[in-house]
N, C-alpha and C positions, 0 to 999 in steps of 0.2 A: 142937435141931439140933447134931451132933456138929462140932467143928472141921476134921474133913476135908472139909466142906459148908458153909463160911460163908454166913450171910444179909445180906442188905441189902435193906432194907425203902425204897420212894420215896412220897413226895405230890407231885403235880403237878397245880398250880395254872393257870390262863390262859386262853389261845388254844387252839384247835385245831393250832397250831404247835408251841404250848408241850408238848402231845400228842404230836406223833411226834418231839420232842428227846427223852420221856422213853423215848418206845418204842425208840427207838436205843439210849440209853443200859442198859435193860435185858435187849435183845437182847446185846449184850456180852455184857453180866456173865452171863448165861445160860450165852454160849457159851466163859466162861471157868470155868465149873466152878460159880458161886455162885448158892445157892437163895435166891429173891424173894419178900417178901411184902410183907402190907399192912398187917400188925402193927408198933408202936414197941417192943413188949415182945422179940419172939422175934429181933428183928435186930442184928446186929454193927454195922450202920453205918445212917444214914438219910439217902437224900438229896432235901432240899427242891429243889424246880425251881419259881422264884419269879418274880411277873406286877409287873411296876414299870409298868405304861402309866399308873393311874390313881390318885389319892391311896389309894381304898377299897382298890385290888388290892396296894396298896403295905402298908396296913394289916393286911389279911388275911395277905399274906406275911409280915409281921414277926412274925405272933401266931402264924399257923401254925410258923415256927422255933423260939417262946419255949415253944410245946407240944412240939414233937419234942424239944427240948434236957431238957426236965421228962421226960418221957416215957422217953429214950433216951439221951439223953447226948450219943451220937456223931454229930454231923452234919454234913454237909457240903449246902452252897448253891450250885445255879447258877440260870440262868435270868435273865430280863428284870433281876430287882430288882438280882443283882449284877454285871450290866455296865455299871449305872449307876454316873457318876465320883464323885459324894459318896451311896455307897448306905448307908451306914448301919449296914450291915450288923453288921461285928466292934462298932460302936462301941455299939449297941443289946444283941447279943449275943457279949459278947469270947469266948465257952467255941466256938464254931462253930470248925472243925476246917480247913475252908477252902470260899474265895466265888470263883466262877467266873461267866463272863456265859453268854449263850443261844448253844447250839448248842455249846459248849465241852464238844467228848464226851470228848475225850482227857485234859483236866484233871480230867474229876470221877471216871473209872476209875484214872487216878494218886493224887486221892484216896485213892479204895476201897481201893487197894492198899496205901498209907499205912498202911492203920485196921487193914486184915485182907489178907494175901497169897490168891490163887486158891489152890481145894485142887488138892494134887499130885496126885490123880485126879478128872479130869473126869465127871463121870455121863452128860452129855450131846452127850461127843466124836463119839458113833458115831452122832448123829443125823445123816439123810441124807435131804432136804434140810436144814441148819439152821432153828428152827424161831424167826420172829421174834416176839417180845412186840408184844401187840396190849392196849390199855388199851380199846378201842372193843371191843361185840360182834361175835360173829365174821361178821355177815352187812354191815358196813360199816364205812370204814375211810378214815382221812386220808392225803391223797396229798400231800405235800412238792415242790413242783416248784422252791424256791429259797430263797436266804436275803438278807434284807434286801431297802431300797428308797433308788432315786435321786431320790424326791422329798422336797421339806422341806417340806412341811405345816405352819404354824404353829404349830397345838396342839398338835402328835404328837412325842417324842422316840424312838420306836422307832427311827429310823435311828442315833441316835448311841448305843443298844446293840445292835442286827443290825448294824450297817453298811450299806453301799452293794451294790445287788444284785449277786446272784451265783446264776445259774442250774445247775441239775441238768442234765448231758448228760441228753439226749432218749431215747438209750437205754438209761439207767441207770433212768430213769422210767417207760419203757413195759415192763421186765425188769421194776421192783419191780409193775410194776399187773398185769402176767398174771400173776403168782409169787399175788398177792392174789386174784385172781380164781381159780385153779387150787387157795386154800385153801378158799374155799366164800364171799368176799365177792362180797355182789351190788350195794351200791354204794359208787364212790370218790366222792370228795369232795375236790376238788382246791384246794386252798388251798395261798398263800403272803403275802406283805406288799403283792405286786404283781401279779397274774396275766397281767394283760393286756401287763406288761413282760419277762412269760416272754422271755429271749435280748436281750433288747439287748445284754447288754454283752460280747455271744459274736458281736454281728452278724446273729444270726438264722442261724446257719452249718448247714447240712447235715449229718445224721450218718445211718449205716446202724440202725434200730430196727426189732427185732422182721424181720429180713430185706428190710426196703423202704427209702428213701432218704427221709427223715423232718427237715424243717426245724424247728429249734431256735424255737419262735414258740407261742404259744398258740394257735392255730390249727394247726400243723401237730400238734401234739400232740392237741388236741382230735378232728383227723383220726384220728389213728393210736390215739387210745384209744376211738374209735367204731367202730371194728372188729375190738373184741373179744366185740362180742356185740349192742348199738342198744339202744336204752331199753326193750323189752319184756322185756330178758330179764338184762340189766346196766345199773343206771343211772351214768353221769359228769356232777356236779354241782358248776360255775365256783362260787367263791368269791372274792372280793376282785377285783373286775373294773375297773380306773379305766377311766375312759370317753375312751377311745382311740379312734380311726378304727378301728381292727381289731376294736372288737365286731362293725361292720358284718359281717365275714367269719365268724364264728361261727354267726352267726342262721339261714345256709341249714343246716349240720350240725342246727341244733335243729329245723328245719321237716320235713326227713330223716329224724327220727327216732334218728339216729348218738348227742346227746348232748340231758342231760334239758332241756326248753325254759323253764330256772330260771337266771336271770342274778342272781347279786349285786354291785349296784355302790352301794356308797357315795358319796353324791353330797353331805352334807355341810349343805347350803343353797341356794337358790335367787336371792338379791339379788347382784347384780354386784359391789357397793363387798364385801358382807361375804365371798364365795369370794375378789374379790382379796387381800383382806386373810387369808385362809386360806392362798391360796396352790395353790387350785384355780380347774378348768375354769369360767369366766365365761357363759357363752352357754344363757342357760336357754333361750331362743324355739329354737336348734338344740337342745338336749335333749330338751324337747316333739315337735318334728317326728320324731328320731330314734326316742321310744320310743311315736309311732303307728304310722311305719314298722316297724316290728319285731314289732307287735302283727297291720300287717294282712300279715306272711308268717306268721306263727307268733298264731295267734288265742289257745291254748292257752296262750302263756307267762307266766311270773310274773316281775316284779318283785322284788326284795328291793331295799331301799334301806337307810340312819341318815340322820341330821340331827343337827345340836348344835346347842339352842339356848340363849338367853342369851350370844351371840357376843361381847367386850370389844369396847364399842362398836355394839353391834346395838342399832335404833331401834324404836320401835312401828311404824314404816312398813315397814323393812327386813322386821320380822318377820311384818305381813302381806303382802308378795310372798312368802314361806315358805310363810303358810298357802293364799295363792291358787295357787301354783304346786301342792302336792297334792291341791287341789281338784279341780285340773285333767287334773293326771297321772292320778290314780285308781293308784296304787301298790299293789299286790299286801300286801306285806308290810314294813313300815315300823319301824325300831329310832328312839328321840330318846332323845337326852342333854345334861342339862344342862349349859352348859362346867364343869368344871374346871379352875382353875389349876393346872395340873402342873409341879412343879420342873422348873424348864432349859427349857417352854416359849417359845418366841419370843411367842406371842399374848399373852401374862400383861403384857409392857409395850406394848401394841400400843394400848393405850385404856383409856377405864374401864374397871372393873369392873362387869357390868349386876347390882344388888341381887339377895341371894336370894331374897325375895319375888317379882320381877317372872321371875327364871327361871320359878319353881315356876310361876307362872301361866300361862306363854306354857307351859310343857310340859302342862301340862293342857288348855289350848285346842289345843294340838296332836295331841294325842292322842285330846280330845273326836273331835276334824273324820276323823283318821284310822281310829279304831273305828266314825265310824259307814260311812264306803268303806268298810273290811274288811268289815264284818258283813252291806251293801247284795252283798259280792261272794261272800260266803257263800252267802248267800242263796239266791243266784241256781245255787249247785247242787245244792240241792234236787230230789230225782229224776233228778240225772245218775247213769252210770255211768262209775266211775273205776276206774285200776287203784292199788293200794296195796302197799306193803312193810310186812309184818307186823316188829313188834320184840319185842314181848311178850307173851304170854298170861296170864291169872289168873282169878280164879274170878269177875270180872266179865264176861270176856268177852277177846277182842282190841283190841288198843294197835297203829294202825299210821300210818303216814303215806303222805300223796301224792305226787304227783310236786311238786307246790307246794310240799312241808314237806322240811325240812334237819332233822336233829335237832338239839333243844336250843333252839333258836329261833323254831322256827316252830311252826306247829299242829299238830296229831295228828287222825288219825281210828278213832273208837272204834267197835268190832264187836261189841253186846253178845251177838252168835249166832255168835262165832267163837272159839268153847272147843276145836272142832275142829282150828283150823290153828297150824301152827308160827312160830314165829320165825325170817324170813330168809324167808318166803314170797311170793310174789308170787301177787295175788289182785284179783279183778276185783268190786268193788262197788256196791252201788247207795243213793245218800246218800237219808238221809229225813230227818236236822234238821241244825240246825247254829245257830253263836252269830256271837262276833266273828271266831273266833281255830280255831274247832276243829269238825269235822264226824261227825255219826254214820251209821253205814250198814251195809248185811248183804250177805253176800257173797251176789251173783247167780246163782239159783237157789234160794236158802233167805231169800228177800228176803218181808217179813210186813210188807203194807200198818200205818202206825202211825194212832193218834186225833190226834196233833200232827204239824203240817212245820216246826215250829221249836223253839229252846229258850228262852225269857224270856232277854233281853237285859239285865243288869247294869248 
């Protein structure tokens, strides 16, 4: 690459968050003249966008820098790892060029500018519309609705490198999701640290979006991005949902049709002593009630939930109201993790230490109890017809998911008689097996009765 076209190559490590910090931050530098890749060889600069929530993500980021530095030389760090106040960073690696925390777009393009100035002719000036860097493929796409969270969660120090929430105007939100939708994505994916706290700290205030008078609230936005098109034809998929009073008011939007009827809320644990001592919502008997109610408007909808278990201090008792409570629930789609001690967490002096043995163990019984829900709820759509977003094709067949599946996370459903259709396609299918986690099926009309209705379960 000549020097009137400097390069700067990024890794982006994390969250779905940590995802559209980098997409920002490459949309710039786009629209400043400099060519991006994904190479450490052919770039002037590299910049790591680093995950510090979890010991492992903390470790990964460290390694991933000590390969960019081998690699490239010139790096610069932002993201979760370097907002943290003893982050390690210069002291592990002194050669890194400079460490910025999350969402700090303006420091890590001063950076850039540092390493290599913009070239004095732009290639890309006379793009019209500008055209934003997407790390996701082009038929879906993370939607940013804020930054940071006003809760303190015991285990969690993401607030003390996001900070305290700070919401997106509503119509800066609902601009960027039709601008997306007008590029060819057919579904968002609305994540932040807090969803459901979309506007508190705005008041919930009123703004003009998209031509209509649109309140600053998860819900009001949920409104306003449900008529850009309703789940058959654009899906809108909650992510990070705390269980507010105000899921209540979503639920009719998913019954509607308006948004897809896929809640994710991390609920943590189930025992009253161990959520207090987290520093979440206590009242499992009102959860329970909540998420029949929700089931019998919306029959259709899924669940996503986490759990951590081995809580500092969690009992063999506490830990069975855990497993009775998802016994109960019957939870769609279920994440557990074992605690970690994380540097700077509050829970790490909060009680014992529960031994690595007895985690390992309680997350296997937890998971036992959960695969065999999932796979009972599997099961049981054998011979339905669904509709699917196609993501990939190859020479096996089609790769698509449901309205139940999130990418990355959830399950997939596999087409092996769908060589014919595209990625980014919406397709109506008919399941014939399925396991714990993932379902197979052929698109209706080309549907070929099989000798199995299931797959040998693991």
């Amino acid at each position: 690459m000549s020097q009137s076209q400097p390069t700067v190559g990024i890794v982006s490590l994390g969250c779905p968050k940590a995802t559209v910090d980098s997409e920002r931050i490459l949309t710039q530098l786009k629209a400043e003249g400099y060519h991006l890749t994904n190479s450490y060889q052919d770039a002037d600069t590299v910049i790591v966008n680093t995950c510090g929530f979890i010991d492992s993500a903390v470790q990964e980021s460290l390694d991933t820098i000590g390969e960019a530095l081998a690699e490239n030389g010139k790096v610069i760090v932002t993201g979760c790892l370097g907002g943290k106040e003893d982050n390690q960073i210069k002291e592990i690696h002194p050669k890194v060029l400079a460490v910025s925390g999350p969402a700090a777009y303006e420091e890590v393009l001063t950076a850039v500018h540092n390493v290599i100035a913009p070239p004095q002719h732009n290639p890309f000036v006379d793009l019209v519309p500008p055209q934003g860097i997407k790390l996701t493929p082009k038929h879906y796409a993370y939607l940013k609705i804020s930054e940071g969270c006003n809760h303190r969660c015991t285990f969690c120090i993401i607030p003390s490198m996001r900070g305290d929430l700070v919401s997106r105007p509503v119509s800066d939100v609902i601009a960027e999701a039709k601008r997306l939708k007008e590029a060819g994505v057919k579904e968002l994916l609305v994540v932040s640290q807090d969803t459901a706290a979309y506007g508190v700290d705005v008041k919930y205030k009123t703004e003009f979006a998209d031509g209509r008078p649109t309140k600053t609230s998860m819900v009001g936005l949920s409104e306003a991005l449900g008529e850009l098109g309703g789940v058959d034809e654009f899906w809108v998929r909650l992510h990070y949902v705390y269980p507010y009073p105000n899921v209540e008011d979503v639920i009719p939007l998913m019954a509607e049709g308006k948004i897809l009827p896929y809640l994710d809320m991390p609920l943590q644990h189930a025992h009253p002593r161990v959520l207090k001592a987290m520093k979440r919502p206590g009242n499992v008997e009102k959860t329970l009630e909540r998420i029949q109610k929700w089931r019998e408007q919306v029959p259709d909808l899924t669940i996503r939930s986490t759990f951590i278990v081995g809580f500092p201090g969690e009992t063999e008792e506490e830990f069975q109201t855990l497993l009775d409570f998802i016994a109960e629930a019957r939870l769609d789609r279920v994440g557990c993790f074992q605690y970690s001690p994380v540097e700077g967490a509050v829970a790490n002096d909060l009680a014992e230490q529960v031994p690595d043995d007895v985690k390992q163990d309680r997350f296997d019984r937890f998971m036992q109890l959960q695969q065999q829900i999932s796979a009972e709820k599997m099961q049981a759509k054998i011979g339905k017809r669904i509709q699917v977003l196609v993501d990939e094709v190859d020479e096996e067949g089609a790769i698509a998911r449901s309205r139940a599946d999130a990418p990355e996370i959830d399950g997939l459903v596999f087409i092996p008689d769908g060589h014919h259709l595209n990625p980014g396609e919406f397709v109506e299918v008919e399941v014939f097996a399925a396991d714990e986690y993932d379902l197979w099926a052929n698109p209706v009309g080309d549907f070929v009765p099989q000798e199995t209705s299931f797959i040998e379960l693991g």
